[in-house]
C-alpha positions as a LaTeX table, in Angstrom:
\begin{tabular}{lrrr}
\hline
Residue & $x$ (\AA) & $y$ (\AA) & $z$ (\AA) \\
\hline
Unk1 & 6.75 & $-34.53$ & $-23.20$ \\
Unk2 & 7.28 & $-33.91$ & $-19.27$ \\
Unk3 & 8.82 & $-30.38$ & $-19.94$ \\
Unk4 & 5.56 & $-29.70$ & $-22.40$ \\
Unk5 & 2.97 & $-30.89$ & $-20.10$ \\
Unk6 & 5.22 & $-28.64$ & $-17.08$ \\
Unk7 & 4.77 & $-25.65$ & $-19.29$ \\
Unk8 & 1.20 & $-25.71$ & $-20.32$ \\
Unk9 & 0.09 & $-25.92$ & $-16.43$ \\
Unk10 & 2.26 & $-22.98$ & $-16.09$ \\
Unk11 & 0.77 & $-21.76$ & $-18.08$ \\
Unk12 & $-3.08$ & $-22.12$ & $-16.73$ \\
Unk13 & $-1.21$ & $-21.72$ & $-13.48$ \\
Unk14 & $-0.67$ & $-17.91$ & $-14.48$ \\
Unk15 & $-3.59$ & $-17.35$ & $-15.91$ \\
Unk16 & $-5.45$ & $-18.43$ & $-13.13$ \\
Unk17 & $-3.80$ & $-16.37$ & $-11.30$ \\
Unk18 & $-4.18$ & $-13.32$ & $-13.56$ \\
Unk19 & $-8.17$ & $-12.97$ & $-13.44$ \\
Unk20 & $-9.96$ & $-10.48$ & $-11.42$ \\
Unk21 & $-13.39$ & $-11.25$ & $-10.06$ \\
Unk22 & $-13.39$ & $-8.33$ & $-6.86$ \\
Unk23 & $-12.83$ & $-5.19$ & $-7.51$ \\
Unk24 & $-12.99$ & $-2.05$ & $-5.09$ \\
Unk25 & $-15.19$ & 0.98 & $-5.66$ \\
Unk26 & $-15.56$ & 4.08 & $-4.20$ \\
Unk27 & $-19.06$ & 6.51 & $-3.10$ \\
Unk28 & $-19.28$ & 9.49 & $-0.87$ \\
Unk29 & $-15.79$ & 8.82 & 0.41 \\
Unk30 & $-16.00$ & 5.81 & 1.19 \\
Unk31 & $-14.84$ & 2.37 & $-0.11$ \\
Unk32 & $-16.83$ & $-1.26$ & $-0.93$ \\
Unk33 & $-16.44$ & $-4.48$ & $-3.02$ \\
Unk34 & $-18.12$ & $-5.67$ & $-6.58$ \\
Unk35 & $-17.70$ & $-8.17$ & $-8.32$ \\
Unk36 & $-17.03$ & $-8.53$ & $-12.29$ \\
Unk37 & $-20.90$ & $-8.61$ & $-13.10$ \\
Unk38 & $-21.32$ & $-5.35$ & $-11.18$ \\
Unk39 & $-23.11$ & $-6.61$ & $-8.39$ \\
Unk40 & $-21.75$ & $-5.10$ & $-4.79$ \\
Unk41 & $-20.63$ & $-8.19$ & $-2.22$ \\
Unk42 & $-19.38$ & $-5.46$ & 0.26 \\
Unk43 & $-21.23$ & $-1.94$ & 0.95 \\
Unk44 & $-19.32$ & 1.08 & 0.76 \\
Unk45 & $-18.15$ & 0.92 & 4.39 \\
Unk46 & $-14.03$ & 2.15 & 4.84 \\
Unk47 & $-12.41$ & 4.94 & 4.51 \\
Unk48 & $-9.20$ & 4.41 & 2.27 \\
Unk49 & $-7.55$ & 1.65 & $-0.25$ \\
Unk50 & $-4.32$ & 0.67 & 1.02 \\
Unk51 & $-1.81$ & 1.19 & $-1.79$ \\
Unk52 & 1.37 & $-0.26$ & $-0.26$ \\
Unk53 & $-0.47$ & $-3.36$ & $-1.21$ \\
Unk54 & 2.23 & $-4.96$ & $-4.29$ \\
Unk55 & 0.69 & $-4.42$ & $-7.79$ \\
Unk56 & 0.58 & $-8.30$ & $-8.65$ \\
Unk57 & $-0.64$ & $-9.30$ & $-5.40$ \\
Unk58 & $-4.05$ & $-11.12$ & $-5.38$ \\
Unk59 & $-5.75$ & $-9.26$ & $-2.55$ \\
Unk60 & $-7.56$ & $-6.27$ & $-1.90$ \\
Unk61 & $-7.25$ & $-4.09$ & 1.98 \\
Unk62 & $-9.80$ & $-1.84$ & 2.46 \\
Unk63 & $-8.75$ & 0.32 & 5.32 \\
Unk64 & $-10.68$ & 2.53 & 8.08 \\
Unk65 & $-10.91$ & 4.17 & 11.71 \\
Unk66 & $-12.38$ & 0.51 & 12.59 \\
Unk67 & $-10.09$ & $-2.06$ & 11.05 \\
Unk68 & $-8.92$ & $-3.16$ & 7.87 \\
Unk69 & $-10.84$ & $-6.03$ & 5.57 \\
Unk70 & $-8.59$ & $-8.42$ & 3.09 \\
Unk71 & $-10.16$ & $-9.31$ & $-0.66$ \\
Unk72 & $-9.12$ & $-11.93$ & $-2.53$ \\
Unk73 & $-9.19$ & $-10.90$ & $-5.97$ \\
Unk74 & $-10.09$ & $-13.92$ & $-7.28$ \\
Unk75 & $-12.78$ & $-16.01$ & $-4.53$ \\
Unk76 & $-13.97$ & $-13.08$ & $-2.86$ \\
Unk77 & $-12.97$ & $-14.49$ & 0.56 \\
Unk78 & $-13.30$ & $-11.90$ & 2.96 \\
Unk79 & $-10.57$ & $-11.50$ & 6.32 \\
Unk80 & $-11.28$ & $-8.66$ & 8.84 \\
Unk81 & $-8.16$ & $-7.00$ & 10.90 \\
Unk82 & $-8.77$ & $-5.10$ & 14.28 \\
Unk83 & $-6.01$ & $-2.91$ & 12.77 \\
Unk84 & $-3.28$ & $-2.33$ & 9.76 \\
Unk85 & $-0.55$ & $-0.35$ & 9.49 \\
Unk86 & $-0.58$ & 0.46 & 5.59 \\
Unk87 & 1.50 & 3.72 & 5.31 \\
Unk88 & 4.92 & 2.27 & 5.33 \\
Unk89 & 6.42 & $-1.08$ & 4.85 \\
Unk90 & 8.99 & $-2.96$ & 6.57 \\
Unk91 & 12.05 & $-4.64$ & 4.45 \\
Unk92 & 12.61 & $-8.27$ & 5.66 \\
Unk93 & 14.76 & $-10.39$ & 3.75 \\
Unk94 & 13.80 & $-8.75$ & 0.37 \\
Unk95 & 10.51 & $-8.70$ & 0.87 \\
Unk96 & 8.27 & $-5.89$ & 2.14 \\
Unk97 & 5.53 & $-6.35$ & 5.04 \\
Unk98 & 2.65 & $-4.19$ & 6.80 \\
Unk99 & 2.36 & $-4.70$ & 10.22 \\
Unk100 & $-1.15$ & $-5.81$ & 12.00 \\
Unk101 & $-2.44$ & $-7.11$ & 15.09 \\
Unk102 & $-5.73$ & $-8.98$ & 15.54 \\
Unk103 & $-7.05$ & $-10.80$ & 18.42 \\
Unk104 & $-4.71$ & $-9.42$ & 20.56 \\
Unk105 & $-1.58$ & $-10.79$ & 18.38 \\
Unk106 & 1.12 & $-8.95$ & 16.50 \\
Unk107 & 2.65 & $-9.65$ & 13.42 \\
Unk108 & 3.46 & $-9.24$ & 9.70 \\
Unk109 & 1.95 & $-9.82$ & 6.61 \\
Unk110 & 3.46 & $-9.42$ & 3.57 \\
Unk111 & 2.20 & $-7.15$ & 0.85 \\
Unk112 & 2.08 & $-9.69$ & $-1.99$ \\
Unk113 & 0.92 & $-12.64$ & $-0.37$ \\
Unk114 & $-0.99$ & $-11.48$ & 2.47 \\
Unk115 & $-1.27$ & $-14.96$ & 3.58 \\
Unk116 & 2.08 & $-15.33$ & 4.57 \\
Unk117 & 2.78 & $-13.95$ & 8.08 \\
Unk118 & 5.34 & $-13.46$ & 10.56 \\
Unk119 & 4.34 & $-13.47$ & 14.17 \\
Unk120 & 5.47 & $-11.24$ & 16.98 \\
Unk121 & 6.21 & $-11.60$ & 20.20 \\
Unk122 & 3.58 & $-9.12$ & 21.32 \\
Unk123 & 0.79 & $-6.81$ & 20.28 \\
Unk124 & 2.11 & $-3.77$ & 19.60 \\
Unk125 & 0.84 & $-0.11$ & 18.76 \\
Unk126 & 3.24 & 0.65 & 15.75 \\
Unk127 & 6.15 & $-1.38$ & 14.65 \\
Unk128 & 9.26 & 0.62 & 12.98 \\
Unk129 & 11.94 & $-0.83$ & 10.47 \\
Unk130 & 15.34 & $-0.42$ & 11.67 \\
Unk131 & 18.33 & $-1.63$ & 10.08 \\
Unk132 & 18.81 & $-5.47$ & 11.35 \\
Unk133 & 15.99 & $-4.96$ & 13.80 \\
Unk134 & 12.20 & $-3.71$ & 14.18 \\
Unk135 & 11.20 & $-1.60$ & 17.10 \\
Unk136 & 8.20 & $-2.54$ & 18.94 \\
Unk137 & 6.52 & 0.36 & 20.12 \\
Unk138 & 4.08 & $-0.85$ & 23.26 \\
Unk139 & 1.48 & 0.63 & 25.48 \\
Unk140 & 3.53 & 0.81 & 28.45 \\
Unk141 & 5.85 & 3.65 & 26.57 \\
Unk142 & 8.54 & 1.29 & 26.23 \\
Unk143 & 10.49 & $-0.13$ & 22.53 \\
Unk144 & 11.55 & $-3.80$ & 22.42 \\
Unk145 & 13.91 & $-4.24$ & 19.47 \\
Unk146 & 13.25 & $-7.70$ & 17.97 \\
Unk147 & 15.91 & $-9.42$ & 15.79 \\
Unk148 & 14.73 & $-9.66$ & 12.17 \\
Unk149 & 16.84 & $-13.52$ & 12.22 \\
Unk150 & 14.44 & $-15.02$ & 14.90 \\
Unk151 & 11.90 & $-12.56$ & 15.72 \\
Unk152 & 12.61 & $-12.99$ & 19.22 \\
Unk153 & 12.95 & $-9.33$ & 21.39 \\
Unk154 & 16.84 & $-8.54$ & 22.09 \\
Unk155 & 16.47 & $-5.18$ & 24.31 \\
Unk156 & 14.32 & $-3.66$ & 25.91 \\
Unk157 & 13.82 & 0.46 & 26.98 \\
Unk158 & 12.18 & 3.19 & 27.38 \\
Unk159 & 10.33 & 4.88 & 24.14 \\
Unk160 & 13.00 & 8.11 & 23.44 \\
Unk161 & 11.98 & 11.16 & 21.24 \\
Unk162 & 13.50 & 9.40 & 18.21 \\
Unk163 & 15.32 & 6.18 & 16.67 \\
Unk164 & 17.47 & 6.71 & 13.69 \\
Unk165 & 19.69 & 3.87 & 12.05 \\
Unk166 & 22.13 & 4.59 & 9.36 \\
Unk167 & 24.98 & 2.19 & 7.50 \\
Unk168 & 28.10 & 2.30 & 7.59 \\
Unk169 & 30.89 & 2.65 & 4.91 \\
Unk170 & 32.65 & $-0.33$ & 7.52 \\
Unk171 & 29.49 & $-2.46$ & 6.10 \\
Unk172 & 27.90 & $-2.73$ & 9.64 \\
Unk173 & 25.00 & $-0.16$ & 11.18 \\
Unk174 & 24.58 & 2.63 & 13.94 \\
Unk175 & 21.80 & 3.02 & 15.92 \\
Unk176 & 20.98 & 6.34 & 17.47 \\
Unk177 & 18.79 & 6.93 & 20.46 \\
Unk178 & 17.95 & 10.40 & 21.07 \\
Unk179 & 16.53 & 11.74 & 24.41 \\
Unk180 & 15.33 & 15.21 & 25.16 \\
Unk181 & 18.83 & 16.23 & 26.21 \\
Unk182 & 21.02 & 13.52 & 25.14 \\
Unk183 & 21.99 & 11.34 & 21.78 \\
Unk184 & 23.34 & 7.65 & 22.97 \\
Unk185 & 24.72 & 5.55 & 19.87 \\
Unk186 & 24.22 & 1.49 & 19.88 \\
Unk187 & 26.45 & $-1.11$ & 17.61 \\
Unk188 & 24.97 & $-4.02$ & 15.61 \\
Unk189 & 24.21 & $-5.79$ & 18.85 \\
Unk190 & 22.75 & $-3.18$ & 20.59 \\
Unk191 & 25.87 & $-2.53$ & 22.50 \\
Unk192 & 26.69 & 1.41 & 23.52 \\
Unk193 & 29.23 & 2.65 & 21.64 \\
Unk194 & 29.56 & 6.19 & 23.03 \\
Unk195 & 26.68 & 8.65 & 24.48 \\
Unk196 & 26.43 & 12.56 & 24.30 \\
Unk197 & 24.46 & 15.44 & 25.76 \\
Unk198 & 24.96 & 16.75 & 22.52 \\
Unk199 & 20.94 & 16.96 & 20.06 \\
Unk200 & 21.97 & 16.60 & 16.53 \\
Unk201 & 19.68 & 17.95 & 14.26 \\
Unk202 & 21.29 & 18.17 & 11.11 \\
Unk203 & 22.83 & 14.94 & 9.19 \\
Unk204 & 25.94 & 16.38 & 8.90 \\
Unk205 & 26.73 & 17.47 & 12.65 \\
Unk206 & 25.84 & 13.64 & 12.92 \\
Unk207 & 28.34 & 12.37 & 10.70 \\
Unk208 & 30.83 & 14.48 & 11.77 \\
Unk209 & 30.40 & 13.26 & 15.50 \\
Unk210 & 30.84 & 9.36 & 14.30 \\
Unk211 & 34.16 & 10.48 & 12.15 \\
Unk212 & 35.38 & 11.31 & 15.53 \\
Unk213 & 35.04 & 7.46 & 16.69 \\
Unk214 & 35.81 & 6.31 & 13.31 \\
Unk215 & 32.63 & 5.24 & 12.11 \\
Unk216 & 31.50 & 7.19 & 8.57 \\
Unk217 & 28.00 & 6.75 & 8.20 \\
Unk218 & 26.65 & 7.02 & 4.65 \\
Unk219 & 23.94 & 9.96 & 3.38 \\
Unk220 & 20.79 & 8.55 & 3.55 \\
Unk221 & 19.33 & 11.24 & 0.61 \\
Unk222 & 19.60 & 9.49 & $-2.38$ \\
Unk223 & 18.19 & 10.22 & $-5.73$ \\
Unk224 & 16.16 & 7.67 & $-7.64$ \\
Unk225 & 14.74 & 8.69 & $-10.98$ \\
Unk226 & 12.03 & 6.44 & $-12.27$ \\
Unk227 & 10.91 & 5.94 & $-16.01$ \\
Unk228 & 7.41 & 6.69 & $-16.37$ \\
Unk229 & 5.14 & 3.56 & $-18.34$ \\
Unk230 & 2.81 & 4.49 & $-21.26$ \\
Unk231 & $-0.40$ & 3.17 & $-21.20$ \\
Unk232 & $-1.26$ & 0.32 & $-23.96$ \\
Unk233 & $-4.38$ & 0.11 & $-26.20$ \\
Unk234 & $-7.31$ & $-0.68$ & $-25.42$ \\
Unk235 & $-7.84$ & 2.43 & $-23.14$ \\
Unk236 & $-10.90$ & 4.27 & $-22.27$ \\
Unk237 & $-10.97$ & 8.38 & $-22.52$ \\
Unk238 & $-13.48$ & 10.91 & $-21.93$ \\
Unk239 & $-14.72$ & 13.85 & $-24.36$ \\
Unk240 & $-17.32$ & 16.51 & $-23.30$ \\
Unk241 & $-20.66$ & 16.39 & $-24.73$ \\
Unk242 & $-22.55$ & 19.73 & $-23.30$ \\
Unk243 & $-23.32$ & 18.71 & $-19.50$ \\
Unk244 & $-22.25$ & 15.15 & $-20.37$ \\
Unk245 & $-18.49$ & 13.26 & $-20.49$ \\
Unk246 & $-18.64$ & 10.42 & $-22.86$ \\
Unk247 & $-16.46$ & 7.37 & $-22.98$ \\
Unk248 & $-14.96$ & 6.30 & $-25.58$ \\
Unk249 & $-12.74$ & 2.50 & $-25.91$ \\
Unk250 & $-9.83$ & 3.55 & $-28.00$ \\
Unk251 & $-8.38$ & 0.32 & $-29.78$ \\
Unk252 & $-5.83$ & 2.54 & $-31.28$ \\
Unk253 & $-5.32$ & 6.44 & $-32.89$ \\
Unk254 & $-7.89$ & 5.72 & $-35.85$ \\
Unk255 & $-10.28$ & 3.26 & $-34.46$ \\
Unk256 & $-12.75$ & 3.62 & $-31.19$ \\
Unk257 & $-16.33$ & 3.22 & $-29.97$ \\
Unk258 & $-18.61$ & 4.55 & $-27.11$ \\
Unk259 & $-18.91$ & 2.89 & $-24.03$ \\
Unk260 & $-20.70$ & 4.74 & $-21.41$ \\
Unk261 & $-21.49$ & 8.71 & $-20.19$ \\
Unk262 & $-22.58$ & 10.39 & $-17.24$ \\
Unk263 & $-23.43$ & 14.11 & $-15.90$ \\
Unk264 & $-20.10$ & 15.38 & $-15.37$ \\
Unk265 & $-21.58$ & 19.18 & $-14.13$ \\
Unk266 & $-20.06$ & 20.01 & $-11.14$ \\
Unk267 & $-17.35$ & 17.57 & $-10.80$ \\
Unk268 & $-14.01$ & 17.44 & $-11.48$ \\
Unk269 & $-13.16$ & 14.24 & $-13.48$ \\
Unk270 & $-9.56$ & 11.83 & $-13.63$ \\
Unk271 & $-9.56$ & 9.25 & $-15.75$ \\
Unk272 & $-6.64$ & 6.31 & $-15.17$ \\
Unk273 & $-5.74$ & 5.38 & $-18.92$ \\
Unk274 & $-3.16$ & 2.50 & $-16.98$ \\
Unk275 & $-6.31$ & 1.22 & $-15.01$ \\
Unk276 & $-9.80$ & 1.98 & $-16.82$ \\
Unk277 & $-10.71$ & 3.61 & $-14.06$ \\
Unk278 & $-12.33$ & 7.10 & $-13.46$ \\
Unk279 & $-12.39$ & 9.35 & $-10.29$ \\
Unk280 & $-15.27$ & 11.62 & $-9.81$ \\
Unk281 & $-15.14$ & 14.67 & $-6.56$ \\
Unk282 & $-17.38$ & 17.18 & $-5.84$ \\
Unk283 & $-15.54$ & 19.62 & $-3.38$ \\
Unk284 & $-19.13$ & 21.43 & $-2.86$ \\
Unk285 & $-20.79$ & 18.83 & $-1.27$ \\
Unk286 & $-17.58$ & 16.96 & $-0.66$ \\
Unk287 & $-18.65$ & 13.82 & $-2.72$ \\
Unk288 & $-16.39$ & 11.12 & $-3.97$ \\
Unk289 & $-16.92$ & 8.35 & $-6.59$ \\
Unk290 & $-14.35$ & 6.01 & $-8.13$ \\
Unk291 & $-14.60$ & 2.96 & $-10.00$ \\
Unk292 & $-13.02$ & 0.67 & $-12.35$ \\
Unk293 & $-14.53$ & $-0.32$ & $-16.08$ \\
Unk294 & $-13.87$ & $-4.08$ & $-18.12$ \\
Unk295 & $-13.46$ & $-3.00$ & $-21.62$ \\
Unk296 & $-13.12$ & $-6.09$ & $-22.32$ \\
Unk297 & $-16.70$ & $-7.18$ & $-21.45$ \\
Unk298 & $-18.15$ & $-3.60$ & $-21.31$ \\
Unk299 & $-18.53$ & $-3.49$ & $-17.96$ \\
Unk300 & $-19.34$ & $-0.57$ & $-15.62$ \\
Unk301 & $-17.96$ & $-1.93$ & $-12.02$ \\
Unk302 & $-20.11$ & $-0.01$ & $-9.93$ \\
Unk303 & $-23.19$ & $-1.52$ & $-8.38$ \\
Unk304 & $-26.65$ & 0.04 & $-10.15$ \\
Unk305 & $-27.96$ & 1.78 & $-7.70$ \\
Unk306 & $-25.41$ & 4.16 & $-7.33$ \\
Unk307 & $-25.66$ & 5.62 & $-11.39$ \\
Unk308 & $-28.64$ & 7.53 & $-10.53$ \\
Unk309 & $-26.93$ & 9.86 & $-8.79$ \\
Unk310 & $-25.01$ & 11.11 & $-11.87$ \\
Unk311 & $-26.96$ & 10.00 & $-14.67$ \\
Unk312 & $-24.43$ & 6.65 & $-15.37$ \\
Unk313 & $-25.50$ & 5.07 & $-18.36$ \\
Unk314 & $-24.15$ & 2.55 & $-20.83$ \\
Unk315 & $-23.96$ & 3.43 & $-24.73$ \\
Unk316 & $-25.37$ & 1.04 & $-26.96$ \\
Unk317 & $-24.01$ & 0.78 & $-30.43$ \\
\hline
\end{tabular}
């Protein structure tokens, strides 16, 4: 009975967890919030979506030249950040992290849960991954590297032109500082191992050095073929009706129904079969529009007001 009840609020659990009530949208390149009736809870106001946010996570991050703003999915609790860094991620411990700073603190958030943080010793402009450490990159031109075990800053020095970090076939990692006119090499614990006047610019004159202190670093360019998904039914599709695209809900290869058109002239159109969503530019006058659709309630999610301005309207049937 226990391992019933356990598995029905599991259940609910995930399917709580599952439903969507924000959603972002996108006019004249730039990005807001509305909910699942339509109705927008956050005017077009940022630049970019990030997209190193995890698929399953339950937040949105709208992203701009004036901060970052976090949506939960599901409440539509709103959390402002003076600034995010969302075009790489940072590897801790199997999980993957953005770095921010707000209110004059540093720290982490992790891409699925963007509740959970780590915080940093210090407020810092850009924060690197590197190997068992991350560089802190301040304003005073100088890196602290802070231990990924304890978060606490383990050396300190001057920002160089560049700070590689490769494995090793030994199962430990090199560090590699490189100046203007000079290359020095650190161990694990940050300890010099040698140092050079020597600028290596191609991986192999690199590896090739190390061999010579018996440390055989491992090539970094490695393939990774993906398998690409097929979308599943119900999807929605577009057909051209003279100046008009019309959307159909296809429910399968025989069997599908109109759901909405708009003015298509003078745009170029993508449609996300995976998503139900549909991108909209005009390069002329360098307009944008994106937004996502509910086939299962036949719902546009794009606040009213903006279906004027290409002739957005629902099909009834």
């Amino acid at each position: 009975m226990k391992t019933f009840l356990f598995l029905i609020l599991s259940l609910f659990a995930l399917t709580a967890n599952a439903q969507q009530n924000y959603y972002e949208f996108g006019w004249n390149n730039q990005y807001g919030i509305v909910d699942k009736d339509g109705n927008e809870t956050l005017p077009p106001s940022y630049q970019w979506v990030s997209y190193m946010i995890d698929n399953e996570s339950p937040f949105i991050v709208l992203n701009g030249n004036k901060g970052a703003i976090i949506v939960n999915k599901q409440t539509g609790k709103t959390e402002k950040i003076d600034y995010l860094i969302d075009t790489y991620l940072i590897s801790i411990d199997k999980k993957d992290y953005m770095y921010a700073h707000s209110n004059g603190n540093g720290f982490l958030l992790n891409n699925l849960d963007l509740d959970s943080r780590i915080k940093l010793p210090k407020k810092y402009s850009k924060v690197r991954d590197e190997g068992d450490y991350l560089t802190g990159f301040t304003s005073k031109k100088t890196i602290d590297f802070i231990s990924k075990k304890d978060f606490e800053i383990k050396k300190k020095i001057l920002a160089p032109k560049e700070i590689q970090s490769y494995p090793t076939k030994q199962g430990n990692r090199v560090y590699i500082i490189s100046e203007k006119n000079s290359t020095l090499f650190l161990d694990d614990n940050l300890n010099k191992i040698a140092s050079t006047n020597t600028i290596f610019k191609e991986f192999d004159n690199l590896k090739e050095y190390l061999e010579k202190l018996n440390i055989s670093i491992t090539d970094p360019n490695e393939s990774i073929v993906g398998v690409a998904a097929s979308a599943n039914y119900p999807f929605i599709f577009p057909k051209r009706n003279g100046d008009y695209a019309i959307y159909n809900i296809h429910y399968s290869k025989e069997e599908s129904i109109p759901f909405f058109q708009f003015k298509r002239t003078g745009f170029s159109i993508y449609n996300s079969r995976y998503e139900n969503s549909v991108t909209l530019r005009n390069n002329h006058d360098n307009m944008y529009l994106f937004f996502y659709t509910d086939i299962h309630s036949k719902t546009i999610l794009l606040p009213k007001k903006y279906w004027k301005s290409i002739d957005l309207q629902l099909i009834n049937h």
